[in-house]
C-alpha positions in Angstrom: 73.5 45.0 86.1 76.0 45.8 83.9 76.7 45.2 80.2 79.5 44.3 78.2 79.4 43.9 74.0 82.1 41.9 72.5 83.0 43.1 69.2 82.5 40.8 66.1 84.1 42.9 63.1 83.7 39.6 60.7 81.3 40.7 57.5 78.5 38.6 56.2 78.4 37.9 53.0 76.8 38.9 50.7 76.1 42.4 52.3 80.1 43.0 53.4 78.5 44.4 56.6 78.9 43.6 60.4 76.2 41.3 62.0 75.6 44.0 64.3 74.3 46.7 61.7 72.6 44.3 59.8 68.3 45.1 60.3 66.7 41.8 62.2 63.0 41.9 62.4 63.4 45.7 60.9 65.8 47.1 63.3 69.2 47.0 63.6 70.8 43.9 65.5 72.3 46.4 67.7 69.4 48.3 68.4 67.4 45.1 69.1 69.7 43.7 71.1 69.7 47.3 73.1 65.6 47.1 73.1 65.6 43.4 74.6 68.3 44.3 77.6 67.2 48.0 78.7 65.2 46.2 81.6 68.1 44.5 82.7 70.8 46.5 82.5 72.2 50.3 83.1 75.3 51.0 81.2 77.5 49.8 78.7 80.9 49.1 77.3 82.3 47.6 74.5 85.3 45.4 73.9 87.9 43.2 72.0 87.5 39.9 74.6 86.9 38.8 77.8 89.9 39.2 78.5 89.5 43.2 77.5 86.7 43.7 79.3 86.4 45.8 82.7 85.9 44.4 86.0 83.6 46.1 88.1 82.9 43.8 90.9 79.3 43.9 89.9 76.7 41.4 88.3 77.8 42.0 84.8 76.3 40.4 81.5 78.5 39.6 78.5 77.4 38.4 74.9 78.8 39.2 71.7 77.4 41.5 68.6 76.6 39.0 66.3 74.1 37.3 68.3 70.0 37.9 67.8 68.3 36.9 71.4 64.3 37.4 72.0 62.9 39.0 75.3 61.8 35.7 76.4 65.2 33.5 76.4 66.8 36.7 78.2 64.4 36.9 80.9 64.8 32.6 81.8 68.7 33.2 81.1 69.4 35.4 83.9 66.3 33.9 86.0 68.3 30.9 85.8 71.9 32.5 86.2 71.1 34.5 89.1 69.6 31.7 90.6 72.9 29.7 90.5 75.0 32.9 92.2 77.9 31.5 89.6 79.3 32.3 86.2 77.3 31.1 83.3 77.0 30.5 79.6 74.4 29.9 77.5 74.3 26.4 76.2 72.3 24.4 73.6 71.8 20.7 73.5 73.6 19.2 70.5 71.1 17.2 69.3 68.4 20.0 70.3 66.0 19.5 67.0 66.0 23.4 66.8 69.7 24.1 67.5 70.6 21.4 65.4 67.9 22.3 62.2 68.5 26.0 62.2 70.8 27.3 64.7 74.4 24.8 64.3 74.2 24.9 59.8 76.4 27.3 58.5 77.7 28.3 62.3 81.2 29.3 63.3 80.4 31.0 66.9 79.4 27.9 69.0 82.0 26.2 70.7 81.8 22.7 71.1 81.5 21.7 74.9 80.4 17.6 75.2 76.9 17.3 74.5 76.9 21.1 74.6 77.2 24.0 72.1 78.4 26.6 74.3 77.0 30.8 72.8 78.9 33.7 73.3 76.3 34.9 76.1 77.7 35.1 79.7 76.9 36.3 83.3 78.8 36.8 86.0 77.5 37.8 89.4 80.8 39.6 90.8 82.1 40.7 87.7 84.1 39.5 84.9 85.9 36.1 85.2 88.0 35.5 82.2 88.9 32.0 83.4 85.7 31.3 85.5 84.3 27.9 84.9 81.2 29.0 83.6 78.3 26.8 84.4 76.0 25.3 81.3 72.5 27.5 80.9 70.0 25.5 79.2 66.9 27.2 78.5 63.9 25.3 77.1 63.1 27.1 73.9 59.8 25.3 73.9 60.1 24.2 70.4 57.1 23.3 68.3 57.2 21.9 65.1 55.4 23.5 62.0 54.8 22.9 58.8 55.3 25.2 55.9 55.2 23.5 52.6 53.6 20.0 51.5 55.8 18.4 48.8 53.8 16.0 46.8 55.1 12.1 46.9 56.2 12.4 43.1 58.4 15.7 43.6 60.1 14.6 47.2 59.0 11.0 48.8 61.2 11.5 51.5 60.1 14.9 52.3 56.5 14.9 52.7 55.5 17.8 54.5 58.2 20.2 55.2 58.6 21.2 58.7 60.4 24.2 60.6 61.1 23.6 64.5 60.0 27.0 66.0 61.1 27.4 68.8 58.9 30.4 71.6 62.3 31.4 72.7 65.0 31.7 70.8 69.2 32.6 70.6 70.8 32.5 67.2 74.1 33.5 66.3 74.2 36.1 62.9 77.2 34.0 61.0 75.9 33.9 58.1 72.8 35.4 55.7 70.5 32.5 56.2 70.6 32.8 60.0 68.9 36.5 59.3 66.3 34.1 57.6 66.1 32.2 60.3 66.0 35.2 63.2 63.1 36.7 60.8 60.9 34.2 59.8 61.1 31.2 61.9 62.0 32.6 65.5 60.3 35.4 63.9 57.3 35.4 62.4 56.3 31.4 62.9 57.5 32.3 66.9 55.0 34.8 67.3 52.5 32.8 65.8 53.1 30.2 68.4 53.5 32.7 71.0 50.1 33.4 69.9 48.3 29.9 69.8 50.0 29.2 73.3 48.5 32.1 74.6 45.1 31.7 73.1 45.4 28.3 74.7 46.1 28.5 78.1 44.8 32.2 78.8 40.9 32.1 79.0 41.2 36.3 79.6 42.7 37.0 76.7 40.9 34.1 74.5 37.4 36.2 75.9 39.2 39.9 74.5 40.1 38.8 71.3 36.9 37.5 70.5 34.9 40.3 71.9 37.3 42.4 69.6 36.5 40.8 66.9 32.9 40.3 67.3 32.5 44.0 68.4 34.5 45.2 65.1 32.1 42.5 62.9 35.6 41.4 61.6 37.0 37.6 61.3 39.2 36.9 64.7 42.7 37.2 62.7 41.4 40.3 61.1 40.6 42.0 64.3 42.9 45.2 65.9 44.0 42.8 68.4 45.8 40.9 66.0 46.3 43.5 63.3 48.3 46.3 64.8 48.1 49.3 62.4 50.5 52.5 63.2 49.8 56.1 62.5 48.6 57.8 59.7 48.5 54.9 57.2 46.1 54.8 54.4 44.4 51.2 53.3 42.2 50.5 50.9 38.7 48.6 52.2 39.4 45.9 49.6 42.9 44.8 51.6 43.1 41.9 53.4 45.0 41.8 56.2 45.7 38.7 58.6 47.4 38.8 61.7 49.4 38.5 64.2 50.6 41.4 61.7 52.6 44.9 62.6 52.0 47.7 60.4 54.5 51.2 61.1 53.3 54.3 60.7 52.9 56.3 57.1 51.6 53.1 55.4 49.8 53.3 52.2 48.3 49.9 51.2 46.1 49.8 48.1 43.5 48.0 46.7 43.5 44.0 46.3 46.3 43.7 48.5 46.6 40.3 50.4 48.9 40.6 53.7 49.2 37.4 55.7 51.4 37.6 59.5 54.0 40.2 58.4 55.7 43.0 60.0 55.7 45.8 58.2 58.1 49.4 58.5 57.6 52.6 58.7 56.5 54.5 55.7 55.9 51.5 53.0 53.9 52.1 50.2 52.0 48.4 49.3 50.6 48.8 45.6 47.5 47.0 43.9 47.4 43.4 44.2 50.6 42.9 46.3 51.0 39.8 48.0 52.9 39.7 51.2 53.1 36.2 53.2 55.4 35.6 56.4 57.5 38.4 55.5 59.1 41.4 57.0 58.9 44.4 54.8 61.8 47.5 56.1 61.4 51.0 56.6 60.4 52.8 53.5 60.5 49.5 51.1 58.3 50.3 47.9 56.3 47.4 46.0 54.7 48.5 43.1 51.5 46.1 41.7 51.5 42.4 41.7 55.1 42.0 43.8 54.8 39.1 46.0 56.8 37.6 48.9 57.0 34.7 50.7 58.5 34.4 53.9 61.4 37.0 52.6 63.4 39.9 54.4 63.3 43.2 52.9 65.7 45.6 54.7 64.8 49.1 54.5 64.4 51.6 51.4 64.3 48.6 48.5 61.9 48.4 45.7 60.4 45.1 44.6 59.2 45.7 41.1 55.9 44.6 39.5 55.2 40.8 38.6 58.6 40.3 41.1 58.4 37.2 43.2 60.7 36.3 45.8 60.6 33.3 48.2 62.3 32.6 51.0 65.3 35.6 50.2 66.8 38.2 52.2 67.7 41.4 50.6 69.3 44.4 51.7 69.1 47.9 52.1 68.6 50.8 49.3 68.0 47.7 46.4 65.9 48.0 43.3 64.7 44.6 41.9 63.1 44.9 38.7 60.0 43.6 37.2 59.9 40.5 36.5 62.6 38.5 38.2 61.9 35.1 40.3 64.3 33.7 43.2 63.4 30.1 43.0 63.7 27.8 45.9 63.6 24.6 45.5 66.2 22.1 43.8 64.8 19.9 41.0 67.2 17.4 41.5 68.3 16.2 44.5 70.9 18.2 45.2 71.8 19.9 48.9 70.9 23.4 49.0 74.5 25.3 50.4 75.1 28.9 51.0 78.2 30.9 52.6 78.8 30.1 55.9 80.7 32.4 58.4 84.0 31.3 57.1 83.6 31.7 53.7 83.2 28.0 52.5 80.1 26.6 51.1 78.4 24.6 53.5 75.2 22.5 53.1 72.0 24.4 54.4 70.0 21.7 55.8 66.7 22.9 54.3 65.3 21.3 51.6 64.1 25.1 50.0 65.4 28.1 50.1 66.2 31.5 48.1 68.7 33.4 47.4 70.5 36.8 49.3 70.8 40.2 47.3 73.2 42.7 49.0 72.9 46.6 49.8 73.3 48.7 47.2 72.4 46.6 44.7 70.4 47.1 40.9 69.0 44.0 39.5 66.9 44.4 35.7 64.1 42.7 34.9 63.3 39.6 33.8 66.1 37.1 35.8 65.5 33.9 37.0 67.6 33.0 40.2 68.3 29.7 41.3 68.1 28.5 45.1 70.8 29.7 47.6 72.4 31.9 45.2 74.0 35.1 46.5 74.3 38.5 44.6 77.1 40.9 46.6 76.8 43.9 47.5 77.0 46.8 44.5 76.1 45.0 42.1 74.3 45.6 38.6 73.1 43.1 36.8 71.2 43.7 33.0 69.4 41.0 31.9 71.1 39.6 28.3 71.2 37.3 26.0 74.3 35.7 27.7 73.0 36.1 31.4 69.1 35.8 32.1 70.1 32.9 34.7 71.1 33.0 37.6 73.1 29.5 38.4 76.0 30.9 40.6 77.0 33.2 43.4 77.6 36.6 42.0 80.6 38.7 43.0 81.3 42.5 43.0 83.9 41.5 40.1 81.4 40.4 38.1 79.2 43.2 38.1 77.9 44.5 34.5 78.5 48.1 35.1 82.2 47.2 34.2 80.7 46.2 31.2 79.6 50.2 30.4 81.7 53.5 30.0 79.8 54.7 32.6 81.0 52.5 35.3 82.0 55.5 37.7 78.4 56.5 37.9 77.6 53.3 40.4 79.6 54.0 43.3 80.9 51.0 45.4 79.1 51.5 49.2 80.0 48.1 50.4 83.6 47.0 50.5 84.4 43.8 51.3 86.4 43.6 54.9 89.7 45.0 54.4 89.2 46.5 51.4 89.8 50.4 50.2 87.9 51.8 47.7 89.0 55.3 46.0 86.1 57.7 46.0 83.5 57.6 43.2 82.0 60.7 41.8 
């Protein structure tokens, strides 16, 4: 079958970066996306529209760069496309609880079809139709419904627990950067999870081999090498604990006291003394010195989390040094809507009742900030931490950046442009 990848060149803030090169589940988009199809298709071309793209007379599969799909939804996509011998679309349910929780907030790549949201995911079994009418897929993402946080009744009375609706398949569209939250934590990491459990449930085989695993390594069942997946050449200390389902790369150094609950973990990351990592996926070559802690956060590849750092529920991208000290809060004490950058531009309401903030590529952040929920910080930025600005309480722009403040401002040098933009060489 062949493959055709429509071109989004739309940034998303606040990494001024393609949703394409952006890492999802520590890889790339593309890459992913690549990784997920190589059993399905043999070649590949890129362009503008459907209306660009070739015809070959041949089954052909079309979806655009910005979308995150896992191996499961592809496989009952085509089952059920191929099965209909017409052209197709993928297609979500309006009032789907996960489409319409996680996947619809913040959105500007669905297109609105009747009690449809219509992805930019076709196939076409002679090749492509630009002005086919393309028949509604709907795969069952098997949603399940977890909970993640229990509010008490005098905080939130209307909350109660608070829920994600995790679905065992899952297509998202990368619009904006709380969709890479979404694509890494809760069709990530809670998906897995319930891949898991369903498994564990209705496989009696693999229920006997994870606990002959774990009886024959005298280790708890989540603790076992069936759930705990450790690469090569990684160093951990005996006093670790490590819970799985969990994915540890290669070159790993983990020291002692270090608490690591379902994460996936990169290549070459070097854990310190007394790190806490929950729900989180930790990139290629991230460093977190003693006493970091994360909670169901994204850490592209190469950053450094600084000692006594928290961060909750936060993306951050690549080649960023946060300092010691610093909290990303995530939760509104008044009862205010959480809202973050949608794909447009505009601030849009979140729909989740928590939520951190983004830090871009690039980016240098001192110690001792506190950052408020759904705050962004762009791309390049410095920030020192003052008498006039030890609060985060707004999105921060490459403008606003205190290396402007310094006569050294040439030595930071600007990776990140924002779409459009030219920047004259630094150095």
């Amino acid at each position: 079958m062949h493959k055709i990848v429509l071109r989004d060149h739309r940034h998303v803030a606040p990494f001024n970066e393609e949703a394409r090169d952006l890492r999802i589940q520590n890889k790339p988009l593309w890459l992913h996306q690549r990784d997920v199809l190589v059993r399905h298709t043999v070649d590949e071309a890129e362009c503008a529209s459907l209306e660009h793209a070739p015809r070959t007379g041949q089954p052909t599969l079309v979806y655009r760069d910005n979308l995150f799909f896992d191996q499961d939804y592809i496989d009952d996509f085509l089952a059920q496309a191929r099965r209909s011998g017409q052209p197709c679309r993928a297609a979500f349910p309006t009032d789907h609880p996960t489409f319409r929780a996680h996947a619809l907030p913040l959105a500007t790549s669905y297109t609105p079809a009747g009690a449809h949201h219509l992805a930019d995911l076709w196939y076409f079994p002679r090749g492509v139709e630009p002005q086919a009418a393309c028949q509604p897929i709907v795969v069952d993402l098997e949603t399940r419904e977890l909970g993640f946080y229990r509010v008490p009744t005098y905080m939130a009375t209307e909350s109660g627990e608070l829920v994600y609706q995790v679905p065992r398949r899952g297509l998202l569209a990368i619009d904006s950067w709380v969709h890479i939250f979404i694509a890494d934590q809760i069709y990530g990491l809670f998906g897995r999870g319930a891949r898991f459990e369903h498994r564990l449930n209705h496989d009696l085989f693999y229920n006997l081999k994870v606990l002959g695993r774990a009886l024959l390594e005298r280790q708890q069942v989540l603790r076992c090498s069936e759930l705990v997946q450790i690469g090569r050449n990684c160093v951990i200390h005996p006093s670790a604990v490590i819970s799985g389902p969990t994915v540890i790369g290669d070159n790993v150094t983990i020291g002692a006291g270090a608490v690591i609950d379902n994460c996936t973990i990169g290549d070459g990351v070097n854990i310190s003394q007394g790190v806490e990592l929950m729900l989180s996926t930790i990139g290629d070559g991230a460093f977190l010195p003693f006493r970091a802690a994360t909670f169901l956060t994204t850490l592209m590849d190469h950053t450094i989390i600084a000692q006594n750092t928290c961060l909750q529920m936060c993306v951050v991208g690549r080649r960023t040094f946060i300092g010691a000290g610093n909290t990303f809060t995530d939760y509104n004490l008044l009862p205010i809507p959480l809202r973050a950058v949608a794909g447009d531009g505009s601030l849009q309401p979140t729909g989740m009742p928590v939520l951190g903030g983004a830090v871009g590529h690039n980016c240098r952040i001192g110690s001792g900030l506190v950052i408020y929920p759904a705050r962004t910080i762009e791309s390049d930025v410095v920030l020192f931490a003052s008498a006039e600005r030890r609060v985060i309480d707004k999105h921060v722009s490459f403008e606003d950046s205190d290396h402007f403040k310094t006569p050294m401002a040439d030595l930071h040098q600007r990776l990140y442009p924002r779409h459009g933009e030219r920047v004259a060489d630094s150095w």
